[in-house]
C-alpha positions in Angstrom: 104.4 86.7 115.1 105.7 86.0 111.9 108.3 87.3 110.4 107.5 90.6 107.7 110.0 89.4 105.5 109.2 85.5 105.5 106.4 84.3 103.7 104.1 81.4 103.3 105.4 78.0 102.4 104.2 76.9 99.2 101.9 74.1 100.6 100.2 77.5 101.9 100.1 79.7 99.2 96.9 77.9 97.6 94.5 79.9 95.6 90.9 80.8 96.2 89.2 78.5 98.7 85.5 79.5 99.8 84.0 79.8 102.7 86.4 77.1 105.0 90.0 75.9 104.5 90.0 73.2 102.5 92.9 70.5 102.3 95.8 71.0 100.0 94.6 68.3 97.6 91.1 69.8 97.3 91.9 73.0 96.2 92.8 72.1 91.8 89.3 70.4 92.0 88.1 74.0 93.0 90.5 76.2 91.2 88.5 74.7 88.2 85.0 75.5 89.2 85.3 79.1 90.9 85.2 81.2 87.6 81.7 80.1 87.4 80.6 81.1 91.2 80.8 85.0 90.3 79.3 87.6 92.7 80.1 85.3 95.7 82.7 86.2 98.3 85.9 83.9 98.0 88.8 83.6 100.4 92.4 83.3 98.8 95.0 81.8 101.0 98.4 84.3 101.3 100.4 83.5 98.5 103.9 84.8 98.3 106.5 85.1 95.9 106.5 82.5 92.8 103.3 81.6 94.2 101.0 81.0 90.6 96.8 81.3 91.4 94.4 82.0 88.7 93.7 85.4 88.0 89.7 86.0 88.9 86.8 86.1 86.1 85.1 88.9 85.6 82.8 90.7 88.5 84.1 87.5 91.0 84.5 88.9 94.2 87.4 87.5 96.2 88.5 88.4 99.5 92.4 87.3 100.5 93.4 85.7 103.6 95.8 88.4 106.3 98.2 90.0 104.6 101.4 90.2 106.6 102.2 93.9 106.7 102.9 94.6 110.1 106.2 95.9 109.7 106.6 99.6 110.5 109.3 99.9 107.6 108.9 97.8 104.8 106.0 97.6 102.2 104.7 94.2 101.1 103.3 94.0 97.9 100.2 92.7 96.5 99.0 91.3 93.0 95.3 91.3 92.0 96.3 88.8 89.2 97.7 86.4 91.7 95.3 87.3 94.8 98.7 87.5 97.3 101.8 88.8 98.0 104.7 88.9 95.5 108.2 90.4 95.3 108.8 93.9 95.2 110.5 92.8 91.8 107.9 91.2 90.4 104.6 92.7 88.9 102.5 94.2 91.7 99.5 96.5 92.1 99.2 97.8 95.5 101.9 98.5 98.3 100.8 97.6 101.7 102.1 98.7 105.4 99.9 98.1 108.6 97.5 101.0 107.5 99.2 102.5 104.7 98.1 101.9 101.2 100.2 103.2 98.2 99.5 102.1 94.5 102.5 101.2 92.1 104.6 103.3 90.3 107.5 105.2 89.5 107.1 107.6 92.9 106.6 104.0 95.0 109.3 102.2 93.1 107.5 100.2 90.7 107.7 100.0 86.9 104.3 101.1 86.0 101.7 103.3 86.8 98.4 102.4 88.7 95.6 105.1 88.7 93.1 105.0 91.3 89.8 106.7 92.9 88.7 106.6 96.3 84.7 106.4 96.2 85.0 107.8 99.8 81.1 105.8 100.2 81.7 105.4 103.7 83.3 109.0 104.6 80.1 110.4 106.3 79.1 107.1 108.1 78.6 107.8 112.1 81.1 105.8 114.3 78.6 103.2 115.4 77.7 102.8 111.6 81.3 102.1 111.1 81.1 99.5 113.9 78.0 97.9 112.3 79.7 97.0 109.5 80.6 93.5 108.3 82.0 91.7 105.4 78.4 90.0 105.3 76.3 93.4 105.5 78.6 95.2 102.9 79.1 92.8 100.0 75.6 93.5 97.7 77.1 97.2 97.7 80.3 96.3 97.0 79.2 93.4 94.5 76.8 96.0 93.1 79.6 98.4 91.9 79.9 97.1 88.2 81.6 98.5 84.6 79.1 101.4 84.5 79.8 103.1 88.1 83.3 103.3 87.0 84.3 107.0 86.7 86.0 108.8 83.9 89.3 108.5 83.6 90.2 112.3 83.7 89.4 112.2 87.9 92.2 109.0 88.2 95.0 109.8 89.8 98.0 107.9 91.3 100.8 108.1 94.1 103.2 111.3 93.0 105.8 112.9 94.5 104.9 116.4 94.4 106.5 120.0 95.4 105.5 121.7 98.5 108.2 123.9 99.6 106.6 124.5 103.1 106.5 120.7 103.9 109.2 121.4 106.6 106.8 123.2 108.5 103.7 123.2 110.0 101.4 126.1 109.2 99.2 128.3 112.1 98.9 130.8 113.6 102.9 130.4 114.3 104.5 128.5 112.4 106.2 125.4 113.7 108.7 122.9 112.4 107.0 120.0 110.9 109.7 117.4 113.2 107.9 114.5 112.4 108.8 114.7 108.5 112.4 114.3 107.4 113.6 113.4 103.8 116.4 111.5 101.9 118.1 114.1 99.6 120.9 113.2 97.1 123.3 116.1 97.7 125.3 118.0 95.1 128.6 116.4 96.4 126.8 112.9 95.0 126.5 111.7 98.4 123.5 111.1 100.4 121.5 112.4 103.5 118.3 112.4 105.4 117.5 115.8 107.2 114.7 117.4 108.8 113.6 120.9 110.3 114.1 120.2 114.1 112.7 123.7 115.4 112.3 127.2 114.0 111.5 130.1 116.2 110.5 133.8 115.5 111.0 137.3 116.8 108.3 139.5 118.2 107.9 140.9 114.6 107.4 137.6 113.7 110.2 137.4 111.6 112.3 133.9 111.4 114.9 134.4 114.2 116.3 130.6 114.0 115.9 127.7 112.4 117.7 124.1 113.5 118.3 121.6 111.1 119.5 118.2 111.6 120.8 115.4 109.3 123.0 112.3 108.6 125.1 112.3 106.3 125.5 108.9 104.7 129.3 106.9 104.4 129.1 103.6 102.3 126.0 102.1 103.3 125.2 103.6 106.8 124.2 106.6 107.9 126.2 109.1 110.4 125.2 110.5 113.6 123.3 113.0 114.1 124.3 116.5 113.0 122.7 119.9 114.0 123.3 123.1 112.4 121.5 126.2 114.1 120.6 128.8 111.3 120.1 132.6 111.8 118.9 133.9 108.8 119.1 137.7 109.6 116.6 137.8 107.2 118.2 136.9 104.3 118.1 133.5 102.2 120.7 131.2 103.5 122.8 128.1 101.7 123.3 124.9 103.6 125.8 122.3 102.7 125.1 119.3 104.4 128.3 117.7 103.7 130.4 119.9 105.4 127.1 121.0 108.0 127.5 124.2 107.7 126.0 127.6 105.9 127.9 128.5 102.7 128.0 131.2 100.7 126.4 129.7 97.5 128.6 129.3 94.3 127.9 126.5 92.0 127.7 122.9 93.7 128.6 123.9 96.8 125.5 123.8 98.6 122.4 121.4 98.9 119.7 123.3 100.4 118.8 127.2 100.3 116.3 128.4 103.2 114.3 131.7 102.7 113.3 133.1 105.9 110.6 135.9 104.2 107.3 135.1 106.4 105.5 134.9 102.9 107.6 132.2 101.8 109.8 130.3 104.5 110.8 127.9 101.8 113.4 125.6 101.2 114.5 124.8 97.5 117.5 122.8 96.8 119.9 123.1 94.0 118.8 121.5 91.3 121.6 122.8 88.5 123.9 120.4 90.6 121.0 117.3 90.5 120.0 117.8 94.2 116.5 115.9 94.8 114.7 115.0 97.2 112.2 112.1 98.5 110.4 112.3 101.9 111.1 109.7 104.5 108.0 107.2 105.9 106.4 107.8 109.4 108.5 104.4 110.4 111.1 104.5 110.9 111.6 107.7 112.3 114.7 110.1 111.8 116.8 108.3 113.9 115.7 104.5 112.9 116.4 104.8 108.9 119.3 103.5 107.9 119.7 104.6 104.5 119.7 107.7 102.4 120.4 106.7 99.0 117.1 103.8 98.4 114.6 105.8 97.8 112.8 105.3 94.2 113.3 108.9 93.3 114.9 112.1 94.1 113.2 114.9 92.6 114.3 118.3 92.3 112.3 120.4 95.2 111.1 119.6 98.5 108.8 116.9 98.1 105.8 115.5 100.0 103.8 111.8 98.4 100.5 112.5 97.1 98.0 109.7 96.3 94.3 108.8 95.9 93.9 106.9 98.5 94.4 108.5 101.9 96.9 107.4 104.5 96.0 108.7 108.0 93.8 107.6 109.9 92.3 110.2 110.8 90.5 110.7 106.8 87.0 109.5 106.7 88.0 108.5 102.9 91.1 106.0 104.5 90.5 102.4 104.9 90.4 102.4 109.0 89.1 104.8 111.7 90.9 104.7 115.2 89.6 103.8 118.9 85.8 103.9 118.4 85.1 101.8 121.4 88.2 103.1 123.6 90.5 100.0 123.1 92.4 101.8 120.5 92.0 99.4 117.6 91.4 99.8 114.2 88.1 98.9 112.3 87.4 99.1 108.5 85.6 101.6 107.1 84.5 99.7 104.0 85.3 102.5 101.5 86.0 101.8 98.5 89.1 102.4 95.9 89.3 101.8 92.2 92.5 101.0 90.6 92.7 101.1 87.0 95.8 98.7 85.6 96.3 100.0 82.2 92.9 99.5 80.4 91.8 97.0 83.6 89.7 98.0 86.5 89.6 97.0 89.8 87.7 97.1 93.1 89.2 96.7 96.6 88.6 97.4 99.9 90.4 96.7 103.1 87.9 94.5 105.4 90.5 94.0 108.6 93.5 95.3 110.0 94.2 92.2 112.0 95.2 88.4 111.5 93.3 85.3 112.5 94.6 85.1 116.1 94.9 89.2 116.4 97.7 90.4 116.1 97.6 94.4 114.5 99.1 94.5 111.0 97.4 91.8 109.0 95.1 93.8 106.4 92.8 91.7 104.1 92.0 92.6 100.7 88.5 92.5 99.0 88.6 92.7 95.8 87.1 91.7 91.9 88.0 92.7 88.4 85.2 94.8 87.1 86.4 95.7 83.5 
């Protein structure tokens, strides 16, 4: 399998070929005639970084060879304008990992801000529609969405981090710590940490009896062990420094995190006088797999989750895959569709596989054509 942070040669990062691989020396001859074959389907070879390839004409509909995402920690980046992969550096449009779909900007690490829509066309569509679909069967509708079905700009939206002080948690009937969810937090001390909510447990009034919290506190460039510091509210809110791991009575910088235990509320806040902020941590790696605390693109000042148009679970009937519908526990594309507006550009994309030309799981391919 090839490795996620290699990329193409540059004898392989040729631009839009159609229907079969063509040899390297054929592709200038048809580089030069594909602005006028719009509404067909193309197929762009992978291109990586410094890779050049004609930016499509208007309403051509081009589909890019697999896109090596299959790492479960590191985003690869795509470029409309170049139809491939390109540095994280450089100017890209949309974020890729495995499944995962995040568009650029400041929350995502990039530069500038990409709006987007999810047209959620697909979201009711039965399993075995799903399974009936193909790149042949769905290109008139996708061809067919042109400058006029584009909707107002007011409903665009793009990735965010936004506050949700409950994100620690996972809300029911009781409560339970949300494990699976950690973040990187920049600390008052100016040093940085991941921590999550490990477990929280109640009395028989239902009142917050306990909650565990574990971190790792960052030294240089790597991250400690794992600490855990058991809290017993006593219902009252309690300050956690998580550079010495311990509750502190609060007074100025000296603490990171404050937990309110109120059943109304069970919130944390951090201290944002003393520039505390936040980012949450990906689904890979997990807790203990990170490695760093203090490289995320920004710490903001509450607990945060990372909101976006375009969903990220498999699970949404508006993401680009559903799960196992045939039992083998595969992924299949659900064709919706996603605009992304790149200041006053438009595009169209869906994802049309999750897998690469000999199978292996991680390998989306783009679909995609400038529509304004």
């Amino acid at each position: 399998m090839q490795n996620p942070t290699t990329f193409p040669t540059r004898q392989a990062q040729a631009g839009v070929v159609r229907n079969r691989r063509l040899p390297a020396y054929s592709l200038t001859v048809l580089l030069g005639s594909a602005a006028l074959l719009t509404a067909c389907e193309g197929e762009s070879n992978p291109t990586g970084p410094g890779a050049v390839v004609r930016e499509p004409a208007l309403n051509e509909v081009v589909t890019s060879q697999p896109l090596n995402a299959s790492s479960n920690d590191t985003l690869v980046y795509f470029s409309f304008t170049t139809g491939g992969l390109v540095l994280p550096s450089a100017d890209w449009d949309v974020a890729l990992r495995r499944y995962e779909v995040r568009l650029a900007s400041p929350a995502t690490g990039a530069s500038k801000t990409v709006l987007g829509f999810t047209l959620a066309n697909n979201q009711n569509a039965t399993a075995a529609e799903v399974l009936g679909y193909t790149r042949a069967n769905t290109l008139a509708a996708f061809d067919g969405l042109r400058d006029a079905q584009i909707p107002a700009d007011s409903v665009f939206t793009t990735d965010r981090l936004a506050q949700n002080p409950q994100a620690h948690i996972v809300l029911g009937s009781v409560p339970v710590a949300n494990a699976a969810q950690f973040w990187k937090i920049r600390l008052a001390s100016g040093q940085f940490a991941i921590f999550r909510n490990a477990v929280i447990g109640f009395n028989r009034t239902r009142a917050t009896d306990s909650i565990v919290l574990e971190s790792r506190l960052q030294a240089g460039n790597t991250l400690g062990a794992v600490q855990r510091l058991a809290v017993a509210p006593a219902g009252a809110t309690r300050a956690i420094s998580f550079a010495t791991n311990s509750v502190v009575t609060p007074n100025g910088c000296n603490w990171d995190i404050q937990f309110n235990p109120d059943p109304t509320q069970l919130a944390i806040t951090v201290n944002s006088a003393c520039n505390v902020g936040t980012n949450p941590g990906s689904a890979s790696p997990t807790f203990a797999g990170v490695s760093s605390a203090s490289d995320a693109p920004q710490y903001v000042p509450f607990l945060s989750q990372l909101l976006g148009p375009i969903p990220n679970s498999i699970l949404d009937t508006k993401a680009p895959f559903r799960y196992d519908l045939t039992g083998q526990q595969r992924l299949h594309p659900a064709f919706n569709t996603y605009f992304a507006k790149v200041g006053t550009r438009v595009w169209k994309f869906q994802l049309v596989d999750y897998y690469s030309n000999t199978g292996v799981a991680g390998y989306p391919t783009v679909r995609y054509a400038r529509i304004r």
